[in-house]
N, C-alpha and C positions, 0 to 999 in steps of 0.2 A: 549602531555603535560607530565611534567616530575612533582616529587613531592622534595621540597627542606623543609627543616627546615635550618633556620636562626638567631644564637645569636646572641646579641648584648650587650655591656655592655656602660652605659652612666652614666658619672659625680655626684657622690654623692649630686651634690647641686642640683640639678633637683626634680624640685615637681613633684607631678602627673600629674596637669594639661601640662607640661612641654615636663612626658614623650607618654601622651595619644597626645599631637599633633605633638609628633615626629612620633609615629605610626599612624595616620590619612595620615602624608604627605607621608610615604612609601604604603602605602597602596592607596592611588591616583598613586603615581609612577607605581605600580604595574599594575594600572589598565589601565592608561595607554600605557601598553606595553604588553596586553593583557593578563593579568596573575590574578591568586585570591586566595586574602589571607584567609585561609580558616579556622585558629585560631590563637590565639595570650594569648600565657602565659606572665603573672608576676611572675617573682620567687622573688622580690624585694630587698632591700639592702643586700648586703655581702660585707663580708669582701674579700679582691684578697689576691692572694697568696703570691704576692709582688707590690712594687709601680709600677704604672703604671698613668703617666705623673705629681707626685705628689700627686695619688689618693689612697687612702687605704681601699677606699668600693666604691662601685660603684651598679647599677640599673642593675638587668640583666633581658630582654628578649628574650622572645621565638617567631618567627613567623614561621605558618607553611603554605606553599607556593606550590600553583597549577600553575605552569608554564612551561617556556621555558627559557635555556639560556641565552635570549640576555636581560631579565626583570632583570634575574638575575645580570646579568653584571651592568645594569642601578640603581640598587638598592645599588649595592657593591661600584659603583659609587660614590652614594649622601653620604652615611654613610663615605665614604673616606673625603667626602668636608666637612660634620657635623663637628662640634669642639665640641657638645656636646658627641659624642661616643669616649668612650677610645679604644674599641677591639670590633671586628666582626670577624664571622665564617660562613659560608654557605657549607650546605651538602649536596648531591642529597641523597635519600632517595628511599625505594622502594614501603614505603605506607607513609599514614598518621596515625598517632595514635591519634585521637581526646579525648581520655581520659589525663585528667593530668595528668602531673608527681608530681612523689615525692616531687620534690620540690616544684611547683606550691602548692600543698595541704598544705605544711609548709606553704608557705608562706598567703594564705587563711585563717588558724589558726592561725595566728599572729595577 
């Protein structure tokens, strides 16, 4: 097994409840393809650097990803068919950092 981290950024109109079951159904995906998600940050609203499909802020997530390839592949997949995600990025990685980031902490304190 490999270790990935996975942003993703999704549609300013999206509630919580909106973006907590966007992350529920990747996280079944996942698990079906025998992989596990092994955290999941909120950095929440920002502002994007530019328009991106009409959007000027947008939801960003973090998920951090115990798997293989082809989970991977399947995930990059759905997030492609989603029309709630404006942009996605997947990294392989060489651990996991299970402490938050910086911006997770901002966004916590907000």
């Amino acid at each position: 097994m490999a270790f990935y981290e996975t942003i993703f950024i999704t549609r300013q109109e999206l509630g919580d409840k909106e973006i907590d079951k966007t992350i529920k159904s990747f996280k079944d995906i996942l698990k079906k393809n025998n992989a596990n998600l092994v955290d999941t940050e909120l950095w929440g609203l920002r502002n994007l650097a530019y328009k991106i499909e009409k959007n000027k802020k947008g939801h960003y997530v973090v998920l951090k990803i115990d798997g293989n390839g082809p989970a991977i592949h399947e995930l990059e997949r759905n997030m492609r068919i989603d029309e709630n995600i404006i942009r996605y990025l997947s990294l392989k990685t060489d651990s996991i950092n299970t402490k938050p980031s910086i911006l997770a902490k901002k966004a916590q304190e907000a």
